[in-house]
C-alpha positions as CSV (number, residue, x, y, z in Angstrom):
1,X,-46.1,-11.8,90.2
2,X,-47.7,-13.4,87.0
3,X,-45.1,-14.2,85.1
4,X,-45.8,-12.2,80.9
5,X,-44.0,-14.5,77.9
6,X,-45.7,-12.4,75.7
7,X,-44.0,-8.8,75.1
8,X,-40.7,-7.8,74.8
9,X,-39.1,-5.9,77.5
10,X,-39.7,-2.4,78.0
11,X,-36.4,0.2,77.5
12,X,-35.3,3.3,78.3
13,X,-32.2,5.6,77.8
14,X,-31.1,9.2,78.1
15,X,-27.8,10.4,77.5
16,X,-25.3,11.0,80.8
17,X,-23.0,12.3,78.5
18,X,-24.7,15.1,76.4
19,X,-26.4,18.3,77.8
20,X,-29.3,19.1,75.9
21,X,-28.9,22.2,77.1
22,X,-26.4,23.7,74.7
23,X,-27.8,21.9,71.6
24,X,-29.2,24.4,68.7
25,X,-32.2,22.1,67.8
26,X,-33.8,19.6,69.5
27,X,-37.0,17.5,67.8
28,X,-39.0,14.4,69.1
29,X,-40.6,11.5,67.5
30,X,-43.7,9.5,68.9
31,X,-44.5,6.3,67.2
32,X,-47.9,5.2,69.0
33,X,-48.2,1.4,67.3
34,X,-51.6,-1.0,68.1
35,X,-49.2,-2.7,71.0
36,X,-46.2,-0.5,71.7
37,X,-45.0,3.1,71.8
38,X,-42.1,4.5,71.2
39,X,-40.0,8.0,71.3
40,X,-37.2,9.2,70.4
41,X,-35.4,12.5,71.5
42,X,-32.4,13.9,68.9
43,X,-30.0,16.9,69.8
44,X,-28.5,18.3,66.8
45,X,-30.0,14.9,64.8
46,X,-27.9,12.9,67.6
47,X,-30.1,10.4,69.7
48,X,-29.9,11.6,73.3
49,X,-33.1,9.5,74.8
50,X,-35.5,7.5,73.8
51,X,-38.2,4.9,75.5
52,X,-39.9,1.8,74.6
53,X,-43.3,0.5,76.3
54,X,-46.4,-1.1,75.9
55,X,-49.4,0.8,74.9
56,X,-52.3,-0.9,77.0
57,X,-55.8,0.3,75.9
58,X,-55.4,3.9,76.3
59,X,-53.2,5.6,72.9
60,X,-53.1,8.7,74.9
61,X,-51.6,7.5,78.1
62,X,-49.0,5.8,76.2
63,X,-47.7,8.6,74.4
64,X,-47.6,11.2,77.3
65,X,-45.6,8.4,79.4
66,X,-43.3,7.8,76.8
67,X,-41.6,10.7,75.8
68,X,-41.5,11.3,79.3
69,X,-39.5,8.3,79.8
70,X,-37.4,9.1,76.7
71,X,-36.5,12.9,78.4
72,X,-35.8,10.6,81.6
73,X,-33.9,12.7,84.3
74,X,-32.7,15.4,81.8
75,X,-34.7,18.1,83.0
76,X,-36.0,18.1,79.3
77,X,-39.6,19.2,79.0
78,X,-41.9,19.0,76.0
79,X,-41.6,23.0,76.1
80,X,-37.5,22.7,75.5
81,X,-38.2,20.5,72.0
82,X,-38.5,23.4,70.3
83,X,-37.7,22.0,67.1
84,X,-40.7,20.1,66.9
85,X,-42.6,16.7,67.9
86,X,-43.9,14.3,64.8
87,X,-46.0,11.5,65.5
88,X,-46.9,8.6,63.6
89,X,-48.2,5.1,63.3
90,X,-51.9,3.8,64.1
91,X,-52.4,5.8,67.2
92,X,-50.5,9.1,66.1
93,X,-53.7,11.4,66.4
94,X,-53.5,10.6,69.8
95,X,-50.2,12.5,70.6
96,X,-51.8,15.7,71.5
97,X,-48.5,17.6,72.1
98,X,-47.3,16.7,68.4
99,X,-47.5,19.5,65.9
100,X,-47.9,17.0,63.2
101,X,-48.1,13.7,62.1
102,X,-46.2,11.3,59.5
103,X,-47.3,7.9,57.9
104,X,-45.6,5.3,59.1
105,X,-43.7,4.3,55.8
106,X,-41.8,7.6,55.3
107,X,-40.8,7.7,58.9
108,X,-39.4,4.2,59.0
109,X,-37.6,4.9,55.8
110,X,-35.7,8.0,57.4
111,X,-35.5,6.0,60.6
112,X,-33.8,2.8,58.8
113,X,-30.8,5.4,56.7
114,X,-30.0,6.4,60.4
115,X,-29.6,3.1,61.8
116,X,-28.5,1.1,59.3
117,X,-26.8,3.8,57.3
118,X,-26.9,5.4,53.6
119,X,-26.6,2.0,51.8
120,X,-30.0,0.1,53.0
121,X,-32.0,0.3,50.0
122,X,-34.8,-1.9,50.9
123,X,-37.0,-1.5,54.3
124,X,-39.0,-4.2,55.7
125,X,-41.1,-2.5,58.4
126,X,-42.6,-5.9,60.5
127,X,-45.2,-4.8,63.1
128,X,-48.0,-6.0,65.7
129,X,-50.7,-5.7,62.8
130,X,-49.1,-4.5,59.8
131,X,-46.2,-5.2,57.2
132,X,-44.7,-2.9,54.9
133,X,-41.8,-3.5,52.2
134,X,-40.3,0.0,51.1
135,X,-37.4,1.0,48.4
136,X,-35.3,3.7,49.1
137,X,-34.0,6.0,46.3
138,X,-30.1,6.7,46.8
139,X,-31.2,10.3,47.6
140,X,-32.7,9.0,51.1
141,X,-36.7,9.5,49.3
142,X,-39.4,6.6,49.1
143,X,-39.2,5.1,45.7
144,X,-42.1,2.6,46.1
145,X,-43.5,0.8,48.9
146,X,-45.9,-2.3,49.5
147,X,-48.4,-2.9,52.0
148,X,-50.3,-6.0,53.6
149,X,-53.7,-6.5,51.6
150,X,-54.7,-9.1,54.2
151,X,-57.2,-8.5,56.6
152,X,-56.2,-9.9,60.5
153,X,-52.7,-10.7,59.4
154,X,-51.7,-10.5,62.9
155,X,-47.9,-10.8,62.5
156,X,-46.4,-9.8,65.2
157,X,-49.3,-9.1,67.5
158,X,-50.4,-13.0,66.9
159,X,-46.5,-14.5,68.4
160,X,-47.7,-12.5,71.4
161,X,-50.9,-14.6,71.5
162,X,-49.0,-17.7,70.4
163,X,-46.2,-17.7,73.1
164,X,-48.7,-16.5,76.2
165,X,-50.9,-19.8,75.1
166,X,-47.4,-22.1,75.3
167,X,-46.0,-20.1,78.4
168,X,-42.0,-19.5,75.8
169,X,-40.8,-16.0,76.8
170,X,-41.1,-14.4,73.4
171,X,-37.5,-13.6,73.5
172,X,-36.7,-17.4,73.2
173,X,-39.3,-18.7,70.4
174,X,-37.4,-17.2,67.5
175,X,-33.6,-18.8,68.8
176,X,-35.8,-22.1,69.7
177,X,-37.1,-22.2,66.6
178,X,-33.8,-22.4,64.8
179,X,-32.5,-24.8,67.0
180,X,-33.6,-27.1,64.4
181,X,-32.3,-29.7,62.3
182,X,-34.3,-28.8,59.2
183,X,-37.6,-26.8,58.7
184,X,-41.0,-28.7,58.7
185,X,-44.0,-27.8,56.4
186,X,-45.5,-24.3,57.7
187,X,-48.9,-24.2,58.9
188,X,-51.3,-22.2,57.5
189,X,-50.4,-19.6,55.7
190,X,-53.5,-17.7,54.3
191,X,-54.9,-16.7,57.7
192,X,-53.8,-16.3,61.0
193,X,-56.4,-17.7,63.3
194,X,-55.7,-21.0,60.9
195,X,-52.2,-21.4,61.5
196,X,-52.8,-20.7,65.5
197,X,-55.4,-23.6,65.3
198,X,-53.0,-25.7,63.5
199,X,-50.3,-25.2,65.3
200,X,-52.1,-25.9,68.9
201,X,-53.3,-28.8,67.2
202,X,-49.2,-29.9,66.6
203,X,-49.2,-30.4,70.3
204,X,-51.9,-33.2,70.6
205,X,-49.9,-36.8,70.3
206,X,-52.8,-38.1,67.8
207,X,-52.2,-35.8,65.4
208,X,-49.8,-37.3,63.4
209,X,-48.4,-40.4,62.9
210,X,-44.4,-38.5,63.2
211,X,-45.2,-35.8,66.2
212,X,-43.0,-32.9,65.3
213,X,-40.8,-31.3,68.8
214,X,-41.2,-28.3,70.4
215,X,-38.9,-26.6,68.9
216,X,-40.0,-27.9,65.0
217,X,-43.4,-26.8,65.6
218,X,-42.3,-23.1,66.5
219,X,-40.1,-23.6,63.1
220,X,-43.5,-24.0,61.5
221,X,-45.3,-21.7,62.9
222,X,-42.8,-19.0,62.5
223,X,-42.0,-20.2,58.8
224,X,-45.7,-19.6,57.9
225,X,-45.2,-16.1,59.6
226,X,-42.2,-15.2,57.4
227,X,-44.3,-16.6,54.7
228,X,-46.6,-14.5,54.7
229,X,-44.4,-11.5,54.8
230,X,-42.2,-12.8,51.6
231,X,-45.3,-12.3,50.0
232,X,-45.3,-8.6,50.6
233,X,-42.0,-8.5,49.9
234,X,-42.6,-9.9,46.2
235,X,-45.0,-7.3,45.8
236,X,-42.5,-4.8,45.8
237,X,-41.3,-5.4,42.0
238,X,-42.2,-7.1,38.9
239,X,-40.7,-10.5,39.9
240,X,-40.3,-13.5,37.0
241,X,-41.7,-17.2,38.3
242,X,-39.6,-18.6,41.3
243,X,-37.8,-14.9,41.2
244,X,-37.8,-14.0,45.2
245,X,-35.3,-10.6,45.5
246,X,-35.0,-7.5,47.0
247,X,-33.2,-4.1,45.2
248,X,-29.6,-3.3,47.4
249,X,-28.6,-4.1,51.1
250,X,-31.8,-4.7,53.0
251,X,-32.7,-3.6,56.5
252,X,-36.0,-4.6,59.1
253,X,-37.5,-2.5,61.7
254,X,-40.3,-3.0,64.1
255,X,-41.0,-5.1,66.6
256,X,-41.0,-8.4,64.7
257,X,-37.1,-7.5,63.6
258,X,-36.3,-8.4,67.2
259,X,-36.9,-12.3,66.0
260,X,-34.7,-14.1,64.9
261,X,-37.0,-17.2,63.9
262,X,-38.4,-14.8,61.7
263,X,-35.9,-12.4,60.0
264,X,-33.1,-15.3,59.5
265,X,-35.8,-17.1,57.7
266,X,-36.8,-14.4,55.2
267,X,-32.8,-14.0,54.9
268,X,-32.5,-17.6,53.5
269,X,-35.8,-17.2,51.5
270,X,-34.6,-14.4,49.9
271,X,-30.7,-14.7,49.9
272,X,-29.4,-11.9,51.5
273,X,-27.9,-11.3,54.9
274,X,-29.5,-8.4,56.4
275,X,-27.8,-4.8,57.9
276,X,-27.5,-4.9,61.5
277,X,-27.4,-2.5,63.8
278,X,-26.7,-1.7,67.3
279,X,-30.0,0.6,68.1
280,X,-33.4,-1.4,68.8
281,X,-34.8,-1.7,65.2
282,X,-38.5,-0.9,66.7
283,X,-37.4,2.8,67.4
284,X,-37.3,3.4,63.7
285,X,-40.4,4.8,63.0
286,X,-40.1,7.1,66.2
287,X,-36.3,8.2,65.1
288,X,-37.2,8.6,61.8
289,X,-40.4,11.1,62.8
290,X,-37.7,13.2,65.0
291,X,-35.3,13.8,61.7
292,X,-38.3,14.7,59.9
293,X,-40.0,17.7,62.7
């Protein structure tokens, strides 16, 4: 079997513990992203399942398969979540058994006070295409909220691309590219398709006079990455020259939280240490459309 560096690993769980059976409400989420689905099943606002996969090319087969994995072995069906199914994100009109959808930036707002708890003030949503920086009133509502003006940003779709050209798991790239003694320049940072063609460029030995290592160039390339999301992050509030911040404790969802090469570098840029948590930040936007159904 060919061997795939670049997506995370699929997930599922159900509860063993919990019988859905005696719960008074039961809701579902389906967050249908441009790369990976995910679902989320709450009794009583507890998690009891949830899945994680790939989407493929069909936005519809994902999203039946998914909350079918997320029910697992249960005995759960779609006619028991009686509370009601949201979905959301860029293929949520696809999720025929929802009774409504959600944009993605309230949902991961609600989905990042659940995992991270009522003091995260500031939400970084980092997906496959798409980056979002969101303020949280104290009274869990969106106060404001930025979103990538760029066109092809890639983000996190475009590490995929990246680590299936160099054959690194894409679980290793972020760890590898911290295992560094200090950060080199970042490649391009106004598009993606220039950084990729930089960084491939990094590997030829006639490209510079000081060839960087393997693990510095992933350090650049990921630096530009995070670079580019800073500048979303800016956005959020009126900033004074050199002023990077962000408003309270500070949480990041989606995919892209998963790497470390990324979020420990927007840490340092912007001087915080972010909220950690145990549940997989990319099941925000699915837990966060089950707590609003």
């Amino acid at each position: 079997m060919k061997q795939e560096y670049w997506h995370w690993p699929e997930s599922a769980w159900t509860s063993g513990t919990s019988d859905w059976r005696t719960a008074g409400r039961i809701t579902a989420g389906v967050d249908v992203g441009t790369t990976g689905a995910q679902a989320a099943v709450l009794c009583d606002g507890g998690l009891f399942g949830y899945a994680s996969m790939r989407v493929g090319a069909n936005f519809k087969k994902a999203a039946d398969e998914v909350i079918v994995r997320a029910m697992g072995n249960s005995g759960m069906t779609l006619g028991d979540i009686g509370g009601g199914i949201v979905s959301t994100g860029w293929g949520r009109r696809n999720v025929a058994y929802a009774g409504r959808s959600m944009d993605e930036v309230h949902c991961h707002a609600k989905g990042a006070r659940y995992i991270f708890g009522p003091t995260v003030e500031t939400v970084v949503n980092l997906g496959a295409q798409t980056c979002s920086a969101i303020r949280l009133y104290d009274w869990d509502r969106v106060r404001d909220f930025m979103v990538n003006d760029k066109c092809a940003t890639g983000f996190g779709r475009n590490i995929e691309f990246i680590c299936d050209c160099l054959k690194i798991p894409i679980e290793e790239i972020g760890p590898r590219s911290l295992d560094v003694t200090d950060d080199p320049e970042p490649v391009s940072t106004t598009c993606y398709a220039f950084a990729d063609t930089e960084t491939m460029g990094l590997f030829r030995e006639d490209y510079k006079a000081a060839p960087l290592t393997e693990n510095e160039i992933y350090a650049s390339y990921l630096f530009a990455v995070a670079w580019r999301i800073l500048g979303v992050i800016g956005k959020l509030q009126p900033l004074d020259v050199g002023d990077l911040k962000v408003y309270g404790k500070l949480g990041f969802t989606g995919g892209l939280a998963k790497n470390p090469g990324i979020t420990k570098r927007l840490e340092r840029e912007l001087n915080v240490t972010a909220l950690d948590s145990e549940i997989d930040p990319q099941l925000a936007g699915a837990i966060g459309a089950a707590l609003l159904a």
